[in-house]
C-alpha positions as CSV (number, residue, x, y, z in Angstrom):
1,X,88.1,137.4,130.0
2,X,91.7,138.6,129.7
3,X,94.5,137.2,128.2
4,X,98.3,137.4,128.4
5,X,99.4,140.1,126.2
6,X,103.4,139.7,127.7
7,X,106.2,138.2,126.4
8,X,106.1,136.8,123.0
9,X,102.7,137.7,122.8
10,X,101.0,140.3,120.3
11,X,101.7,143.9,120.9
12,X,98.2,145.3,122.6
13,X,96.8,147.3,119.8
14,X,97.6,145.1,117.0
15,X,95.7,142.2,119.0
16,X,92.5,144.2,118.7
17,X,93.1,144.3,115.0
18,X,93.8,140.8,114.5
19,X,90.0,140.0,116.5
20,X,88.4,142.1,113.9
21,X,90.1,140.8,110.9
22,X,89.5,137.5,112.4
23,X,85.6,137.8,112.6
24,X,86.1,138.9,108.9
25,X,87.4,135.8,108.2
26,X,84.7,134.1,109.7
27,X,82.1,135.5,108.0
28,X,83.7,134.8,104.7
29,X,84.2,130.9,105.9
30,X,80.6,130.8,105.9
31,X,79.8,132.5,102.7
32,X,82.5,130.9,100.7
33,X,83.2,127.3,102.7
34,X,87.0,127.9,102.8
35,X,89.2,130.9,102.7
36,X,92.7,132.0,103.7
37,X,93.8,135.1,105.7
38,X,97.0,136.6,106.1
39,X,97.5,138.5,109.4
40,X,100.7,140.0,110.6
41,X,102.1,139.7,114.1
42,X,104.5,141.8,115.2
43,X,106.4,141.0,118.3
44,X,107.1,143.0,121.6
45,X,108.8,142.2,124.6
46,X,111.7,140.6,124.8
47,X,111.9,137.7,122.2
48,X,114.1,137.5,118.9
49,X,111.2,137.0,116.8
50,X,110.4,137.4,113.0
51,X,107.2,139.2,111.3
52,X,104.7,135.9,111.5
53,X,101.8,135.5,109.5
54,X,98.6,133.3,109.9
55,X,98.6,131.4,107.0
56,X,95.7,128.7,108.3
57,X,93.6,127.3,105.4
58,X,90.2,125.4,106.8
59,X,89.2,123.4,103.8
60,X,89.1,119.9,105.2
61,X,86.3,119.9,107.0
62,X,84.2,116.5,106.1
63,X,83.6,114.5,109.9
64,X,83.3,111.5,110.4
65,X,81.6,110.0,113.5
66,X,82.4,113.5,115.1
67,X,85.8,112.9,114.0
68,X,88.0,115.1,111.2
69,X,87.3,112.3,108.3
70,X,91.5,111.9,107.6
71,X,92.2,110.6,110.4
72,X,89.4,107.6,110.3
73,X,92.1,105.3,108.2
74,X,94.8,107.4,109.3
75,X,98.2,106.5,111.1
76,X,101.0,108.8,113.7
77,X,104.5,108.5,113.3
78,X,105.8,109.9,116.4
79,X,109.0,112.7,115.7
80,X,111.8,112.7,118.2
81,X,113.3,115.6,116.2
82,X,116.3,116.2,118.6
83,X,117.2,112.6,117.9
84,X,116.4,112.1,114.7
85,X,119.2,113.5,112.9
86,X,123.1,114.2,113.8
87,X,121.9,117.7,113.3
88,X,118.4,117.2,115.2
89,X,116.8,120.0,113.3
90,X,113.6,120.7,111.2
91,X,115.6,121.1,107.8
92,X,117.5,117.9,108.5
93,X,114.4,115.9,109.7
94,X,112.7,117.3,106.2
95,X,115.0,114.9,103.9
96,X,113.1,112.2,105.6
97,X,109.9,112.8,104.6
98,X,109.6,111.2,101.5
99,X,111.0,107.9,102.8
100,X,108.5,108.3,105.3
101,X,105.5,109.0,102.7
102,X,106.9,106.0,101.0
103,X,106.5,103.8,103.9
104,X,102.5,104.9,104.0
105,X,103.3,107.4,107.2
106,X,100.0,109.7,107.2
107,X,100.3,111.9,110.5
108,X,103.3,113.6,111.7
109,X,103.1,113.8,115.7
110,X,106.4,116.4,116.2
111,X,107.3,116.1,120.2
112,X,107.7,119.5,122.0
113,X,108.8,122.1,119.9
114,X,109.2,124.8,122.2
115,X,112.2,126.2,123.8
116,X,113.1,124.2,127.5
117,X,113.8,125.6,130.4
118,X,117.1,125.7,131.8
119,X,116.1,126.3,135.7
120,X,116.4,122.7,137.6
121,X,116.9,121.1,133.8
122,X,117.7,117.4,133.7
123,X,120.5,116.4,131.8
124,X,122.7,118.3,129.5
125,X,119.9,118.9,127.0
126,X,116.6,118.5,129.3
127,X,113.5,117.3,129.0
128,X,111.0,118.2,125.9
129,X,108.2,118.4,128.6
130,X,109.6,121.4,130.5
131,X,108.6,124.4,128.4
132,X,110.3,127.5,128.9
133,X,107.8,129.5,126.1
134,X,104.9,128.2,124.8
135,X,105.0,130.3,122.0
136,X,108.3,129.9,120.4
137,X,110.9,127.6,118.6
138,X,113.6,125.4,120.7
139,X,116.6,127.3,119.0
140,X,118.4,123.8,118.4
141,X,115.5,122.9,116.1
142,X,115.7,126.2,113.6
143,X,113.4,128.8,113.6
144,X,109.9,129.5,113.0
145,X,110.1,129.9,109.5
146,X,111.8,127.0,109.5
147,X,108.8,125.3,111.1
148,X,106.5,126.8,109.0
149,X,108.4,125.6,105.8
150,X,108.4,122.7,107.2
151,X,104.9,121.8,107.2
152,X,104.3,123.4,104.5
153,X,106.4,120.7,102.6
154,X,104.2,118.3,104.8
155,X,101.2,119.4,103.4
156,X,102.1,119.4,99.9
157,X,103.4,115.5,100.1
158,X,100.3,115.1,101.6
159,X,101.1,114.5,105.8
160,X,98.9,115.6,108.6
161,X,101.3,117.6,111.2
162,X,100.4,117.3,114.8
163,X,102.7,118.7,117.8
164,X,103.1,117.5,121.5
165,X,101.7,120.1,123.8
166,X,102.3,120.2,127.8
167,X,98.9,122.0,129.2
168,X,99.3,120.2,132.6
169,X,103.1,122.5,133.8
170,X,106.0,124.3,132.1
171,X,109.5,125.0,133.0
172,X,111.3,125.9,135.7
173,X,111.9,128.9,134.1
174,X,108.5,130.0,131.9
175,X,108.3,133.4,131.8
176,X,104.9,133.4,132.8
177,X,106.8,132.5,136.3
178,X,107.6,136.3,136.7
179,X,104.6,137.7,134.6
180,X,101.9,136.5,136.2
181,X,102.7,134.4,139.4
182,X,99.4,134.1,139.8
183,X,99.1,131.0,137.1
184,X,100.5,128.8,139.0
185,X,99.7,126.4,142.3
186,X,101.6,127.7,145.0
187,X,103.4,125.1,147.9
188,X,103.8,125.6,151.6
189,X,106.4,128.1,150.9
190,X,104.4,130.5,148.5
191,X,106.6,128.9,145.4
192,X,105.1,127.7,142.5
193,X,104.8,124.1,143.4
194,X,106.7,121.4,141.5
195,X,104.1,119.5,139.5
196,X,103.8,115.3,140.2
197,X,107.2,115.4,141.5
198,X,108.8,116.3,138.2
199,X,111.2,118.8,139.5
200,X,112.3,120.3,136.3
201,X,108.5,121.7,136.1
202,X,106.0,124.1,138.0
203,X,101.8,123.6,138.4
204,X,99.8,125.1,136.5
205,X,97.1,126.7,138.2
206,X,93.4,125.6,135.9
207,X,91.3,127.5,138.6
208,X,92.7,130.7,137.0
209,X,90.3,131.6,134.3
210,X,93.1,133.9,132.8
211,X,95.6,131.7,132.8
212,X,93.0,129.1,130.9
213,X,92.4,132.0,128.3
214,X,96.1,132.0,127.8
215,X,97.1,128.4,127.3
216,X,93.9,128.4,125.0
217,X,95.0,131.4,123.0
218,X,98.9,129.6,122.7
219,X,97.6,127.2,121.7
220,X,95.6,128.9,118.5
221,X,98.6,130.1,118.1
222,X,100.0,127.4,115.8
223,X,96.7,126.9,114.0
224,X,96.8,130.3,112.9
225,X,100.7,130.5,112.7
226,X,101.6,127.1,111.0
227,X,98.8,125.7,110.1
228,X,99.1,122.7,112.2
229,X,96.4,119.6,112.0
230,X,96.2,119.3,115.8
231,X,97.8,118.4,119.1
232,X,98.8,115.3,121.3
233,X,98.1,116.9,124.6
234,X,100.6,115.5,127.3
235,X,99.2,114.5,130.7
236,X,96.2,115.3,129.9
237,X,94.5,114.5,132.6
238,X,96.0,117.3,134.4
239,X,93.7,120.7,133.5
240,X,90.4,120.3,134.6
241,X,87.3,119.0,132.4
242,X,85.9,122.4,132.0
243,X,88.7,123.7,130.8
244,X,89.0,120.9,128.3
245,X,85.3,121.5,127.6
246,X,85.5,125.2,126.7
247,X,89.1,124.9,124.9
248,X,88.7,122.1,122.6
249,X,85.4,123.0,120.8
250,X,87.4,127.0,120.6
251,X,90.2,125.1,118.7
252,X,87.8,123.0,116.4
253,X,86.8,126.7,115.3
254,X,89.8,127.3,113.9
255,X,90.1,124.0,112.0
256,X,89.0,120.5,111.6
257,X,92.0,119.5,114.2
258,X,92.1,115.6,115.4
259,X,93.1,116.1,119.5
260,X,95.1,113.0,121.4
261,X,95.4,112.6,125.1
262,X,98.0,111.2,126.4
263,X,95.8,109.1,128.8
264,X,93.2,106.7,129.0
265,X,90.7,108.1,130.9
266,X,87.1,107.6,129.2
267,X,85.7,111.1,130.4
268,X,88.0,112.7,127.9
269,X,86.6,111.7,124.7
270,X,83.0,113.4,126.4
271,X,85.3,116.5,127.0
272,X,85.9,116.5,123.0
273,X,89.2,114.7,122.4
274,X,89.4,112.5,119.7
275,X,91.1,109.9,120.4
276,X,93.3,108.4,123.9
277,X,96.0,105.9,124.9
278,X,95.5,102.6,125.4
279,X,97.5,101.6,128.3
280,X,95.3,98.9,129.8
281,X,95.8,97.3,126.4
282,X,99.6,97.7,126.4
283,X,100.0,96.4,129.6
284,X,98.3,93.6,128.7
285,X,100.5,93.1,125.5
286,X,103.7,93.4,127.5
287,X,102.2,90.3,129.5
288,X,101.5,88.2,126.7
289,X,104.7,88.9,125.2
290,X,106.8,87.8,128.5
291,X,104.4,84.8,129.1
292,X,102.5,86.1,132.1
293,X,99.0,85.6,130.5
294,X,97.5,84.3,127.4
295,X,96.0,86.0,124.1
296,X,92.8,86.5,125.8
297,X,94.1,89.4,127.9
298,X,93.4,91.6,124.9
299,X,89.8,90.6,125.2
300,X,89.7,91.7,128.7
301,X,91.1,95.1,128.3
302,X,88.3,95.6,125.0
303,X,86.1,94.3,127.5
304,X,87.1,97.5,129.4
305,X,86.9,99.7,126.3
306,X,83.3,98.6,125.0
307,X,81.7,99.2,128.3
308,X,82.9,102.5,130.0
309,X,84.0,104.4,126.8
310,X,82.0,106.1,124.2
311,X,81.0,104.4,121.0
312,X,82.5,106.7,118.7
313,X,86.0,106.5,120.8
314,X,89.2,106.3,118.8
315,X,92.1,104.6,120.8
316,X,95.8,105.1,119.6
317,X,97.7,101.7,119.9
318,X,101.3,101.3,119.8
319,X,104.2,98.9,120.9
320,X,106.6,102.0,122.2
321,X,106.4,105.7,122.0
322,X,108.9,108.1,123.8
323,X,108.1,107.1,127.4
324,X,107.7,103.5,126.7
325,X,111.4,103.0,124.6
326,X,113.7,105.6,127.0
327,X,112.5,104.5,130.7
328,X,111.0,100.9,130.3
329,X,112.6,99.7,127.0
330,X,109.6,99.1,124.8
331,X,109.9,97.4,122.3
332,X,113.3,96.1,122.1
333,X,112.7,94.3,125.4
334,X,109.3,94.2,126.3
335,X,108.3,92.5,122.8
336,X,111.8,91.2,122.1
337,X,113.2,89.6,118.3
338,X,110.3,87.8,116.6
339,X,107.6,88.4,119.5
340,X,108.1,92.1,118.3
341,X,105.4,91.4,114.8
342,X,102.4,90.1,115.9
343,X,101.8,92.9,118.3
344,X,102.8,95.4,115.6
345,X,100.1,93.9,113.4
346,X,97.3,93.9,116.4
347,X,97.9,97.6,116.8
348,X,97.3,98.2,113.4
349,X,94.3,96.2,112.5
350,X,92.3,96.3,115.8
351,X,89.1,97.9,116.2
352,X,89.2,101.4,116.9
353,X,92.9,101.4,116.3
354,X,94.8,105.2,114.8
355,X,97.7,103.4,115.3
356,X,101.6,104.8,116.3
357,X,104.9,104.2,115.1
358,X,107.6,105.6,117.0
359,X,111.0,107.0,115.5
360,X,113.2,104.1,114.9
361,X,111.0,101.1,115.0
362,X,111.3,100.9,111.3
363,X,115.2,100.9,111.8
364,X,114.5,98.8,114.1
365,X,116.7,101.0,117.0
366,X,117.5,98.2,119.5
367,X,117.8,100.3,122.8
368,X,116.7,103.1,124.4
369,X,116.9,106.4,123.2
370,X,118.0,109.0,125.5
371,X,115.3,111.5,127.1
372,X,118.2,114.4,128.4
373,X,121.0,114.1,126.0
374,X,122.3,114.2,122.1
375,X,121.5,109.9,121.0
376,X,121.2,110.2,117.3
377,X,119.2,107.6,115.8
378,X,121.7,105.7,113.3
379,X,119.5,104.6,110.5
380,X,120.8,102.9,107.9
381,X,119.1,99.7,106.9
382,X,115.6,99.8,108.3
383,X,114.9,95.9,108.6
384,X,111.6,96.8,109.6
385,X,110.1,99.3,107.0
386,X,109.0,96.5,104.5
387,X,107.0,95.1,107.0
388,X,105.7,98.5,108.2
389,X,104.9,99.9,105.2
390,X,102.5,96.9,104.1
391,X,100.7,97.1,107.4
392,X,100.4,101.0,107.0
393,X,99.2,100.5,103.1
394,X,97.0,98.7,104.3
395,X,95.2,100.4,107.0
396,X,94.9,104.0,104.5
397,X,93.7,101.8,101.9
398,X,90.8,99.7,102.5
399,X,87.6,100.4,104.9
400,X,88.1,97.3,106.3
401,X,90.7,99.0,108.3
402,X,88.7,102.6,109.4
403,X,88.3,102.9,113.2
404,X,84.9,102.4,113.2
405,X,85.0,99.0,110.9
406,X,83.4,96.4,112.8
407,X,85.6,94.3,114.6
408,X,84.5,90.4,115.1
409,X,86.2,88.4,117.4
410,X,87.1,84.3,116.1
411,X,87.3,81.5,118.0
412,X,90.0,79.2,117.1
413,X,90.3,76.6,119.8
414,X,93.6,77.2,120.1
415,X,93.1,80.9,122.4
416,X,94.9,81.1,124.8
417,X,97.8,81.3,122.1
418,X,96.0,82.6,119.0
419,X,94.3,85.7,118.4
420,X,91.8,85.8,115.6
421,X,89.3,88.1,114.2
422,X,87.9,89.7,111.1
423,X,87.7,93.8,110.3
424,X,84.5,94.8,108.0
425,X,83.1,97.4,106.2
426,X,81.6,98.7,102.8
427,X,82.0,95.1,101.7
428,X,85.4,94.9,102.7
429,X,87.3,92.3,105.2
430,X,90.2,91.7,106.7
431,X,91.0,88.8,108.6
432,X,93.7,88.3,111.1
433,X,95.5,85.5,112.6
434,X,98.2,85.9,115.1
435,X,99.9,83.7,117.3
436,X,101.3,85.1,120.7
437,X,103.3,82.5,121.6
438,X,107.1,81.1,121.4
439,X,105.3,77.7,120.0
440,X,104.0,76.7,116.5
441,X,100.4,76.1,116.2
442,X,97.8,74.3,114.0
443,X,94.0,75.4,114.3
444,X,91.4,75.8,112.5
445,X,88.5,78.2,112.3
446,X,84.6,77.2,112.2
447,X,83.1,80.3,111.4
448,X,81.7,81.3,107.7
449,X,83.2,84.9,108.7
450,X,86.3,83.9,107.0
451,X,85.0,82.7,103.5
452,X,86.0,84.2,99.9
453,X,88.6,85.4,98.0
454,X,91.5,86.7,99.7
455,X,95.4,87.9,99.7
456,X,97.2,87.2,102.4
457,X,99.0,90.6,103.0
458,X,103.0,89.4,103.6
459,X,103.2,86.3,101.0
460,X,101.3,88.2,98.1
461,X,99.1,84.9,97.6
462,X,95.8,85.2,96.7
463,X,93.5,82.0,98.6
464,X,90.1,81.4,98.8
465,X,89.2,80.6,102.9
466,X,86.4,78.7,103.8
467,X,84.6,77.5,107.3
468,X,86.7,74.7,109.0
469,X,89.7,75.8,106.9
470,X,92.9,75.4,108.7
471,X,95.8,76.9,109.5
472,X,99.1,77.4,110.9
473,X,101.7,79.7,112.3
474,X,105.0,79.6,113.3
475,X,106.2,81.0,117.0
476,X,105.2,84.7,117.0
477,X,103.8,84.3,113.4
478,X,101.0,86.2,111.6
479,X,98.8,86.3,108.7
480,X,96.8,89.2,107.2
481,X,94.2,88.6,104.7
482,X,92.0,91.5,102.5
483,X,89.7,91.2,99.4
């Protein structure tokens, strides 16, 4: 199959060189179980563009459940680098890091990096999603070696770094608009059609087995070039399953990558993907929280999970991301003041859970965060980081707390307002009580699942809980307990 060999792209000869060196490498993976090569890139066309060179390391490899093992305990912090900073660049975001490792942050999801288009953009700044190169920096964010420094200093304090990819369009302006037409779906009018009515963007064509090469090939791009840990695919029900199917197991070549879909769609984890969104479960959070059903919603929407999705499924739960906080006002509204915790600590400790914290929750940033223009996050006295960083202690630290713990559900007789249940493994357990309602309320639980020695996770007090003990919790209250 051919690949695109234009702009930004290797220079043809030295592409031929790079396959071979790259089968070298291979063989020497399999002799020696990890190695590092060092290939250089030199750009043609029509890009400003430094000398680059592959620095990937594959040493991680242990798998879990089919799963790269780090992520099993692991957590995302979502990056809104534009907005992150008054600067709203990589070496400005960087002097956040160690607050972040601090707060028990394992994975680093960085939103589109690449350069936007500026054809039909939205806004002064425009969106992340319309990408004008896949292959290069957004100039307000640095360069690539400030990239590459960059998660370099993530790796040595010990972060995962992921990056948002947009498979499904690009820009208005991509060059591969001019350099090969032929990737796109065309409208009535023989343009490139607009894709989902997102005007700032263009189709992508997944019937063209070149242009699938292509995308697949960018996207090794930033394995072998910066050494990223994987990729939160956007919309990523868009591309086709087969294409899915033949890219994902050609990226886990490269490196034990974890892979996120921004969707919920249960055929996804059979095309490879690691782990998906849980909207059904959102949705049904934003419910409780505004009084529109009780607790048992959540069961439901498990429910849901356990039936049509595979066993070994990771789900990524979260109380607002990007979308959610700049067009629907998560969670500042949707889970407003004290109705805000309970869900936090639900999408930390549920089954299954690789749970998401988006910039500024630990603030906590009370509004939305523009999608278009410059909104600096003003952080300052992050109300919520104690808070967060217990939960996210927590979850890395005990096996009580891996996705695939066992998750036990506890009836209370109180719910309709409480939500109970215990997490399990490797003699481990957790135990969680949570009340999603605007009223105190007493209950108790019959069920020897709760007895022994325990801390409660907030308080610091150690207890020792037995059948029938009893309990209670204020409006929107919580309690977390581990041995």
């Amino acid at each position: 199959m051919t690949n695109d060999f234009s702009k930004n792209s290797v220079c043809f000869p030295q592409y031929f060189q790079i396959l071979l060196m790259r089968k070298k490498y291979i063989m020497l993976k399999r002799l020696l179980a990890a190695s590092a090569i060092a290939v250089t890139l030199f750009a043609c066309g029509n890009n400003t563009s430094t000398t680059a060179t592959s620095i990937i390391t594959n040493t991680d490899t242990a798998m879990i459940d089919g799963h790269p093992a780090w992520i099993m305990n692991g957590n995302i912090y979502e990056v809104n680098v534009r907005q992150y900073t008054p600067e709203g660049t990589f070496n400005a975001f960087a002097a956040s890091l160690q607050r972040l490792k601090d707060m028990g942050v394992q994975t680093l999801w960085f939103m589109p990096i690449n350069p936007i288009s500026k054809v039909d953009r939205k806004g002064a700044l425009g969106s992340y999603y319309a990408v004008a190169n896949y292959t290069a920096i957004n100039p307000e964010y640095g360069n690539m070696d400030d990239w590459k420094a960059l998660v370099a200093k993530c790796h040595d304090m010990g972060f995962k770094v992921i990056i948002d990819w947009v498979p499904n369009h690009t820009g208005g302006d991509n060059y591969w608009l001019t350099a090969h037409p032929d990737f796109y779906v065309k409208d009535s009018t023989g343009k490139a059609a607009v894709a989902n009515g997102w005007s700032d963007t263009r189709q992508l064509d997944y019937h063209n087995p070149v242009m699938c090469d292509s995308m697949i090939n960018a996207m090794k791009f930033w394995v072998e070039q910066s050494n990223i840990d994987g990729f939160r695919c956007d919309y990523a029900v868009g591309p086709t399953r087969d294409f899915w199917r033949k890219c994902i197991p050609e990226l886990k070549k490269e490196k034990n990558l974890f892979l996120l879909a921004e969707a919920d769609s249960a055929w996804l984890h059979e095309v490879g993907f690691d782990a998906t969104y849980t909207w059904s479960e959102f949705n049904a959070m934003k419910d409780i929280a505004a009084g529109k059903a009780p607790a048992t919603a959540i069961d439901t929407a498990i429910a849901v999970l356990d039936k049509d999705f595979p066993a070994n499924a990771l789900k990524m739960y979260f109380t607002s991301d990007h979308d959610e906080n700049s067009w629907n006002k998560a969670d500042y509204s949707t889970m407003p003041g004290a109705s805000h915790a309970p869900f936090a600590v639900l999408s930390q400790t549920l089954g299954r859970s690789v749970p998401l914290i988006y910039s500024g929750q630990e603030e906590p940033v009370l509004d939305s965060i523009s999608f278009f223009y410059k909104n600096p996050i003003a952080f300052g006295k992050f109300l919520r980081a104690p808070f967060y960083t217990a939960l996210l202690h927590l979850h890395t630290g005990t096996p009580a707390l891996a996705a695939n713990a066992s998750f036990t559900k506890l009836k209370t007789g109180k719910d309709a307002a409480v939500y109970a249940y215990t997490r399990q493994k490797d003699g481990k357990k957790v135990i969680v009580l949570l009340n999603f309602s605007k009223a105190p309320v007493s209950f108790t639980i019959g069920d020897d699942a709760i007895g022994g020695d325990f801390k409660e996770l907030f308080t610091g007090k150690s207890e020792t809980l037995k059948k029938g003990q009893a309990f209670n919790l204020p409006a929107w209250g919580y309690s977390v307990y581990s041995n």
